[in-house]
CHARMM internal coordinates of N, CA and C (Angstrom, degrees):
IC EDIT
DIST 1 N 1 CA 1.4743
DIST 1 CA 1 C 1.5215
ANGL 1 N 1 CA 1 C 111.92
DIST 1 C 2 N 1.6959
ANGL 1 CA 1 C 2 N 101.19
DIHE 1 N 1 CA 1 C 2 N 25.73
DIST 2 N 2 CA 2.0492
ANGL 1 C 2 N 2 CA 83.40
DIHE 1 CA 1 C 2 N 2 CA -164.21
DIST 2 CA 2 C 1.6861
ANGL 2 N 2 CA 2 C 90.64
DIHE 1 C 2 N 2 CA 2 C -94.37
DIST 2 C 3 N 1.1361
ANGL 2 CA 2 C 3 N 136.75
DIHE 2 N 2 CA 2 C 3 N 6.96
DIST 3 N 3 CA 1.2270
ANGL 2 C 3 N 3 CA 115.37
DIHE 2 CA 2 C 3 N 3 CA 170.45
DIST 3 CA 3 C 1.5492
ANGL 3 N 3 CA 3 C 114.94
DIHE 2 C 3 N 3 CA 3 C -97.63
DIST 3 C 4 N 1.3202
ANGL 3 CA 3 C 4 N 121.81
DIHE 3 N 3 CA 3 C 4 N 35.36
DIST 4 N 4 CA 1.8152
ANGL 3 C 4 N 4 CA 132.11
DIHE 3 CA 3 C 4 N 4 CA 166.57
DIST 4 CA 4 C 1.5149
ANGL 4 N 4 CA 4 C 86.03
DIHE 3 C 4 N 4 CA 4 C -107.78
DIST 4 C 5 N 1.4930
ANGL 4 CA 4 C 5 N 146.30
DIHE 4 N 4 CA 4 C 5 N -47.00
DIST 5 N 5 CA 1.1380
ANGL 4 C 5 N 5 CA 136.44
DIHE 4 CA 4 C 5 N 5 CA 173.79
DIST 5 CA 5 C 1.8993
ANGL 5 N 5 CA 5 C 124.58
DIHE 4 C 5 N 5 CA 5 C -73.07
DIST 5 C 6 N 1.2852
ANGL 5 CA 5 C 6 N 113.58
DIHE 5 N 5 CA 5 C 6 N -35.23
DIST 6 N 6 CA 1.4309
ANGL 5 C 6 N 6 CA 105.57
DIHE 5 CA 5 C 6 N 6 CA -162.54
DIST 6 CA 6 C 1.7268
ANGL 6 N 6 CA 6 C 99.11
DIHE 5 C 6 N 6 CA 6 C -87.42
DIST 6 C 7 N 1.0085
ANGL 6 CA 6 C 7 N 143.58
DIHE 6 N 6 CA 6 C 7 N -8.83
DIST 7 N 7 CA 1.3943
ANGL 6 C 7 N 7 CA 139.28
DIHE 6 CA 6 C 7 N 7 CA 143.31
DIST 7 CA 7 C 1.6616
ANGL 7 N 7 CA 7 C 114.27
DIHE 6 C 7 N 7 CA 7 C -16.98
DIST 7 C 8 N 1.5028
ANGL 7 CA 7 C 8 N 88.36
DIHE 7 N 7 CA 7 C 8 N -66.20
DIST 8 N 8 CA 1.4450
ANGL 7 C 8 N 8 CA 81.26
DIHE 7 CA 7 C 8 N 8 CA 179.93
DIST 8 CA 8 C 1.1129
ANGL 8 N 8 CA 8 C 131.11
DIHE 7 C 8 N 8 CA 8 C -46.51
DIST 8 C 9 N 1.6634
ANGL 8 CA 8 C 9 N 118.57
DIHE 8 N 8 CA 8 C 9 N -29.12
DIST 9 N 9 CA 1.2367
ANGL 8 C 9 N 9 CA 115.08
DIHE 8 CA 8 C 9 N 9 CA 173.96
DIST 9 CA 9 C 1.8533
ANGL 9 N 9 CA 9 C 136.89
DIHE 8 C 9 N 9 CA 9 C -82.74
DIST 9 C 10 N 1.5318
ANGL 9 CA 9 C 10 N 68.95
DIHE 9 N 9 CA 9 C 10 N 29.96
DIST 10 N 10 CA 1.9874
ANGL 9 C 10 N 10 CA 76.02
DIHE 9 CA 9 C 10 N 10 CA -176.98
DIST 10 CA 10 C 1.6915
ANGL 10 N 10 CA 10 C 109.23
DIHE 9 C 10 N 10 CA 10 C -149.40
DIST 10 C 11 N 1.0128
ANGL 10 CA 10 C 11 N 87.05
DIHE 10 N 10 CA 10 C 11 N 175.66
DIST 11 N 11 CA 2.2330
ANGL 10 C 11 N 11 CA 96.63
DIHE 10 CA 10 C 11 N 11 CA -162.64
DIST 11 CA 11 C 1.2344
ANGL 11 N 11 CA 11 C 106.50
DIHE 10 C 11 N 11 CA 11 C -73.56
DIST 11 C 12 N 1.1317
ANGL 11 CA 11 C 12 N 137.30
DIHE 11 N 11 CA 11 C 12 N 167.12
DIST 12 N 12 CA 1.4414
ANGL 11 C 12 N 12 CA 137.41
DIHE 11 CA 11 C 12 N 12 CA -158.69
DIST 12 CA 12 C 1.4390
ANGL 12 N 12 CA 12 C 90.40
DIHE 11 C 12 N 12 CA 12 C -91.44
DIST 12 C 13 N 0.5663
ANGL 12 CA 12 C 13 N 166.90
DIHE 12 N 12 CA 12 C 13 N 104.37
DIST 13 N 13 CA 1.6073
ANGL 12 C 13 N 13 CA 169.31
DIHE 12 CA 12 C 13 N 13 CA 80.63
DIST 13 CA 13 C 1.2861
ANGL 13 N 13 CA 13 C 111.15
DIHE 12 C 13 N 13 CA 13 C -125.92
DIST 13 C 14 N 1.5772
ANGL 13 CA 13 C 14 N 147.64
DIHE 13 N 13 CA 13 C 14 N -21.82
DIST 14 N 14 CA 1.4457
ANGL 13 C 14 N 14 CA 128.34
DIHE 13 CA 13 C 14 N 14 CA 128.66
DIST 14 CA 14 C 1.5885
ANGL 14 N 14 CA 14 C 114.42
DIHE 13 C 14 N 14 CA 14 C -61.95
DIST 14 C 15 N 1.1719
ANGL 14 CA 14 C 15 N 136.25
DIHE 14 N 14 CA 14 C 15 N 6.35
DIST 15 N 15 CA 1.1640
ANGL 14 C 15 N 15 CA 125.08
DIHE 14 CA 14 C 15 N 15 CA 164.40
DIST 15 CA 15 C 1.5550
ANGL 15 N 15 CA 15 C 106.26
DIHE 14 C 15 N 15 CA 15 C -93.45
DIST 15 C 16 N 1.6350
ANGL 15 CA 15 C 16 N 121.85
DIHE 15 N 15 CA 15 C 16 N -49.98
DIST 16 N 16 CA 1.7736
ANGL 15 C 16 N 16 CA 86.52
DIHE 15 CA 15 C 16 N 16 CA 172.97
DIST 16 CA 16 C 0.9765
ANGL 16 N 16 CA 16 C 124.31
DIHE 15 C 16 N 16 CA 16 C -91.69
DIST 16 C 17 N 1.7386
ANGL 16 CA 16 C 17 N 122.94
DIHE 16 N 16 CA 16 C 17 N 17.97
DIST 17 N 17 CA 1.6353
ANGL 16 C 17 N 17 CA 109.55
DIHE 16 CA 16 C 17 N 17 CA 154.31
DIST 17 CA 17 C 1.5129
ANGL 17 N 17 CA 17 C 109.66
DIHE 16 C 17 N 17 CA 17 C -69.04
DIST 17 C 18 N 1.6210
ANGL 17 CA 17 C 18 N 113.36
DIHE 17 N 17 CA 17 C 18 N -22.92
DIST 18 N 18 CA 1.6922
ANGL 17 C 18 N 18 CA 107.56
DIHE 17 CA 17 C 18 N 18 CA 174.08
DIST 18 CA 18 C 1.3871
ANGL 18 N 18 CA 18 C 105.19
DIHE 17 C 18 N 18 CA 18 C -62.71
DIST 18 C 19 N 1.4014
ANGL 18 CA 18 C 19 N 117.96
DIHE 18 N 18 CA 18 C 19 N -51.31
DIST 19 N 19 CA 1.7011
ANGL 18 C 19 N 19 CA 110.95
DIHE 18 CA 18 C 19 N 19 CA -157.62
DIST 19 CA 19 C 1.4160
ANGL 19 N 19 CA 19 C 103.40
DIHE 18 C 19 N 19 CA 19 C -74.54
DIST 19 C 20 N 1.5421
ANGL 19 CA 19 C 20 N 126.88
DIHE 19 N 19 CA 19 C 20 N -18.40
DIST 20 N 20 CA 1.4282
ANGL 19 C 20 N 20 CA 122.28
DIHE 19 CA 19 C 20 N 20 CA 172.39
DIST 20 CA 20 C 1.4466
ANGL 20 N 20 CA 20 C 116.51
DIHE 19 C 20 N 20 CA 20 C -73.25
DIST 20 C 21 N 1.1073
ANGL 20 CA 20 C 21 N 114.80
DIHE 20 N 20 CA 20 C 21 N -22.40
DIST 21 N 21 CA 1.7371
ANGL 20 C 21 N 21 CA 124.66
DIHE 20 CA 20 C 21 N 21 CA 168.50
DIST 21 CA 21 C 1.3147
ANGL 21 N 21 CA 21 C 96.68
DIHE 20 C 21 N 21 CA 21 C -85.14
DIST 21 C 22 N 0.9617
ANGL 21 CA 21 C 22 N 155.38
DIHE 21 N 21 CA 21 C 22 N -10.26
DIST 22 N 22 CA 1.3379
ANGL 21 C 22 N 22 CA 140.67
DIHE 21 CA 21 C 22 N 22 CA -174.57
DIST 22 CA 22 C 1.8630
ANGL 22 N 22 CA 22 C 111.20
DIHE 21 C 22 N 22 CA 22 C -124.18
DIST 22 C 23 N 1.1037
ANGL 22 CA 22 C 23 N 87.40
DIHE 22 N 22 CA 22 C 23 N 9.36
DIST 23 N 23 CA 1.8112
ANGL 22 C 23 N 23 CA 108.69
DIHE 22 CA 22 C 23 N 23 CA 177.77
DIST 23 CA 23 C 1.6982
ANGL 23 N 23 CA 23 C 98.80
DIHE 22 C 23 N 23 CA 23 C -110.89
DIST 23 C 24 N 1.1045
ANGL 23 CA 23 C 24 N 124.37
DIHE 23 N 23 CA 23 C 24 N -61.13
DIST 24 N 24 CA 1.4615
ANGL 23 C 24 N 24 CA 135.86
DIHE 23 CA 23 C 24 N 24 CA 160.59
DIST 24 CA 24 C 1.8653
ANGL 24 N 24 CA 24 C 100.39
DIHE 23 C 24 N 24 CA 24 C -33.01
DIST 24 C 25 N 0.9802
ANGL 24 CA 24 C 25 N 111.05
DIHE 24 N 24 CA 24 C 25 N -85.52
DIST 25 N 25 CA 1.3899
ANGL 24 C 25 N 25 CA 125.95
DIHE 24 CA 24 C 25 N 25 CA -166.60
DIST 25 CA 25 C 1.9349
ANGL 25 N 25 CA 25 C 110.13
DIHE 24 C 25 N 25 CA 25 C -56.99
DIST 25 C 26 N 1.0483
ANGL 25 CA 25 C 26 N 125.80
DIHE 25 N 25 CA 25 C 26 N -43.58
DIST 26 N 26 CA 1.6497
ANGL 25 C 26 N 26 CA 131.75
DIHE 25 CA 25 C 26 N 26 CA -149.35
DIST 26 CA 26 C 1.6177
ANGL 26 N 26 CA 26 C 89.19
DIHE 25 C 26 N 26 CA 26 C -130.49
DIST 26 C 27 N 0.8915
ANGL 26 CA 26 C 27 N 134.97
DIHE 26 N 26 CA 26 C 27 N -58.70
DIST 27 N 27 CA 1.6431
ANGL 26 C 27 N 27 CA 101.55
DIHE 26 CA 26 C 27 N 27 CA -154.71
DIST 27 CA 27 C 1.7241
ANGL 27 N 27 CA 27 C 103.37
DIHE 26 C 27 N 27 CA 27 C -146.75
DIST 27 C 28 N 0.9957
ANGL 27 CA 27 C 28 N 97.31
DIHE 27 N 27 CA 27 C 28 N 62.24
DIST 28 N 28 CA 1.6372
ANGL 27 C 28 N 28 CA 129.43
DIHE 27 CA 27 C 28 N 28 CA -173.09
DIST 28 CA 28 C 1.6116
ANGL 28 N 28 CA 28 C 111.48
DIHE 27 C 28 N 28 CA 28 C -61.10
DIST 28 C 29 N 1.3911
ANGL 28 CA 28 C 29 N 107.09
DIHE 28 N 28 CA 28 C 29 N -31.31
DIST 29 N 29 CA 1.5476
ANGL 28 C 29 N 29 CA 123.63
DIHE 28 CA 28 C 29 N 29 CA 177.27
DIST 29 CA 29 C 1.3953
ANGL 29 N 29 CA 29 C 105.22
DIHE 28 C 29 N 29 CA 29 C -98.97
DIST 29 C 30 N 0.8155
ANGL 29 CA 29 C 30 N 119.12
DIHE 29 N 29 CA 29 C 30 N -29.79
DIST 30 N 30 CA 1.8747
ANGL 29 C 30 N 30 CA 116.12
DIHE 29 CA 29 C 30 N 30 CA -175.40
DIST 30 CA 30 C 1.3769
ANGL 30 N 30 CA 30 C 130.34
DIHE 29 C 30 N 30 CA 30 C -68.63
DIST 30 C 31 N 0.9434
ANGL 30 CA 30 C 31 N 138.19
DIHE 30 N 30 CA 30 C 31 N 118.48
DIST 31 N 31 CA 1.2766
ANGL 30 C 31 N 31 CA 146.97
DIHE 30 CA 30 C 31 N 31 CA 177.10
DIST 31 CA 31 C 1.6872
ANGL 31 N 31 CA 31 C 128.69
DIHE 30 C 31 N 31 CA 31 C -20.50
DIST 31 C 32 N 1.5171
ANGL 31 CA 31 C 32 N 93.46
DIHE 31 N 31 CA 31 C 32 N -24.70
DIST 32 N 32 CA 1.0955
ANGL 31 C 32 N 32 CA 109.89
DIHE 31 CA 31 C 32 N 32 CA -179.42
DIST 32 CA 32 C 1.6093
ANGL 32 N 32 CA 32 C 109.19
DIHE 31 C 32 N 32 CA 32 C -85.60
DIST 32 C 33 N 1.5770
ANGL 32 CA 32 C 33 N 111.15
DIHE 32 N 32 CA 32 C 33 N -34.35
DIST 33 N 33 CA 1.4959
ANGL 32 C 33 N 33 CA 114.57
DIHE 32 CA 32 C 33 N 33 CA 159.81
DIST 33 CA 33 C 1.5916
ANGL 33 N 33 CA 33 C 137.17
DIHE 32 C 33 N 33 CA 33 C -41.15
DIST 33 C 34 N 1.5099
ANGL 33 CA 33 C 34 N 89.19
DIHE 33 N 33 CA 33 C 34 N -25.78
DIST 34 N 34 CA 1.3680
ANGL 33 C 34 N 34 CA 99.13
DIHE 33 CA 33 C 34 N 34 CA -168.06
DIST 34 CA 34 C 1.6753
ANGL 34 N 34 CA 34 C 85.36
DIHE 33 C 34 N 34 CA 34 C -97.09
DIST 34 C 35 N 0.5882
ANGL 34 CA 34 C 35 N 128.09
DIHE 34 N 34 CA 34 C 35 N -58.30
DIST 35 N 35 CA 1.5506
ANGL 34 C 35 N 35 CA 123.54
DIHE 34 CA 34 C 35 N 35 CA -171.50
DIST 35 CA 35 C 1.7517
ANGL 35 N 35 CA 35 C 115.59
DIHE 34 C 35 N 35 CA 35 C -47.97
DIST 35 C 36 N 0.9523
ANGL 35 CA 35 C 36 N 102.31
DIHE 35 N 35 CA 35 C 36 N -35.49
DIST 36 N 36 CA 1.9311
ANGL 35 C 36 N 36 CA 114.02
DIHE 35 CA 35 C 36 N 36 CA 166.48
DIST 36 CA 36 C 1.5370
ANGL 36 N 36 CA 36 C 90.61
DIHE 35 C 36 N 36 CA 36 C -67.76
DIST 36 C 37 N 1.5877
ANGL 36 CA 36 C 37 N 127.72
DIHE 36 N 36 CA 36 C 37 N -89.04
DIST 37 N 37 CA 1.3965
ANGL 36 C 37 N 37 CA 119.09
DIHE 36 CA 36 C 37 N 37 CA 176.77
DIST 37 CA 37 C 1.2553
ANGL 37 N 37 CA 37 C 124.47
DIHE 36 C 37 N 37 CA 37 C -10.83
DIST 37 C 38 N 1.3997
ANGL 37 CA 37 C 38 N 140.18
DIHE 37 N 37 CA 37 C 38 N -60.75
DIST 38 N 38 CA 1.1070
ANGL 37 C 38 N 38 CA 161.05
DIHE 37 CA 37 C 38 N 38 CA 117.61
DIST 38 CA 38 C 1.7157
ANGL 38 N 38 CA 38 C 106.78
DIHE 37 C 38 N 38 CA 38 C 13.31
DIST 38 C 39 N 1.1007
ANGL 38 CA 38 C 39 N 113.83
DIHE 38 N 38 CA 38 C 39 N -75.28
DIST 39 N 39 CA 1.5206
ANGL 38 C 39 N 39 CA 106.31
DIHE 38 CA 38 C 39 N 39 CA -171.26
DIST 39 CA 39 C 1.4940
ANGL 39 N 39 CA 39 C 109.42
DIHE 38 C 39 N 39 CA 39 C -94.17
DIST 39 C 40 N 1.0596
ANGL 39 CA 39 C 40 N 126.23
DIHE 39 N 39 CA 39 C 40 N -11.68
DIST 40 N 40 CA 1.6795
ANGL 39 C 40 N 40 CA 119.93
DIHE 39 CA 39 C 40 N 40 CA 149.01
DIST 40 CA 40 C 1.8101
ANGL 40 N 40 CA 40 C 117.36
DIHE 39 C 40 N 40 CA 40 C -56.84
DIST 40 C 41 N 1.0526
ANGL 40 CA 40 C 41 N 77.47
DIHE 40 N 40 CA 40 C 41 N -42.79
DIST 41 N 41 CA 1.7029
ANGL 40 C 41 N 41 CA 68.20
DIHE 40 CA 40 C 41 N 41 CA 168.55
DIST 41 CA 41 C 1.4346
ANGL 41 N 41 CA 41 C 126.38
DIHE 40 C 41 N 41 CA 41 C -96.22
DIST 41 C 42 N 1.0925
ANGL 41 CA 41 C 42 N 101.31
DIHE 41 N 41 CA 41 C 42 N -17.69
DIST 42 N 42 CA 1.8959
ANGL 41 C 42 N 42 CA 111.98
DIHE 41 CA 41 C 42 N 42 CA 145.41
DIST 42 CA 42 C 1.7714
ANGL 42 N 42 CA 42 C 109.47
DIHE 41 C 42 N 42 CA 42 C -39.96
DIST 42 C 43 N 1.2126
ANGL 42 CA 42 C 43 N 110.54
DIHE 42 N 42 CA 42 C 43 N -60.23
DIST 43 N 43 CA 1.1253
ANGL 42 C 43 N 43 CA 122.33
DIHE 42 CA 42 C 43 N 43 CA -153.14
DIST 43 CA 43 C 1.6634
ANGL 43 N 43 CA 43 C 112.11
DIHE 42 C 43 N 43 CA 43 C -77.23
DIST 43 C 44 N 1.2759
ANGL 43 CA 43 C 44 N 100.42
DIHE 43 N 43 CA 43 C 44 N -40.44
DIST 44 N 44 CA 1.4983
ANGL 43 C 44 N 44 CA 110.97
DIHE 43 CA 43 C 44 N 44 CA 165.45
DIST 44 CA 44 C 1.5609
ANGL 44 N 44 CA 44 C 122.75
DIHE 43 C 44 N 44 CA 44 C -56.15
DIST 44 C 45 N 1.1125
ANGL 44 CA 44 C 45 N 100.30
DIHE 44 N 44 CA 44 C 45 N -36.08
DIST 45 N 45 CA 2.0640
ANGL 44 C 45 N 45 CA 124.54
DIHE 44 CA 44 C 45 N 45 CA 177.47
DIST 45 CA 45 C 1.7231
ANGL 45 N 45 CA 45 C 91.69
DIHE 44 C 45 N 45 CA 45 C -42.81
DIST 45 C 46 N 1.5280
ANGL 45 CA 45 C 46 N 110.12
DIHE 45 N 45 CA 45 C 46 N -42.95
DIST 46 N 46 CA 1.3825
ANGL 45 C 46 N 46 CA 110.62
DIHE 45 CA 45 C 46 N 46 CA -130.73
DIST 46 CA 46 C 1.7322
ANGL 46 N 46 CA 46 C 99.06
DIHE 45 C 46 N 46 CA 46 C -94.25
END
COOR INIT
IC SEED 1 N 1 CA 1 C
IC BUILD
C-alpha cells in the first residue's frame, strides 16, 4: 500500500504519472479511472 502514501512525496506531475500507472494497473474499470483519464488529457490540452 506504500504507493497511496509516497505520492505525497513528489510534484504534481510525478504524482499523475503515479495515479496513471495505478489507473492502468488497479482500477481500470472504475469510475474513478475514467476520471484520472479524464484529467490527463485535461492536462495535455493545457
Amino acid at each position: 500500500m506504500g504507493w497511496i502514501v509516497r505520492p505525497l512525496q513528489y510534484n504534481f506531475f510525478q504524482v499523475v504519472h503515479i495515479l496513471a500507472e495505478i489507473e492502468q494497473d488497479f482500477i481500470q474499470n472504475f469510475t474513478f479511472g475514467n476520471i484520472i483519464s479524464s484529467m490527463l488529457i485535461f492536462i495535455q490540452r493545457r
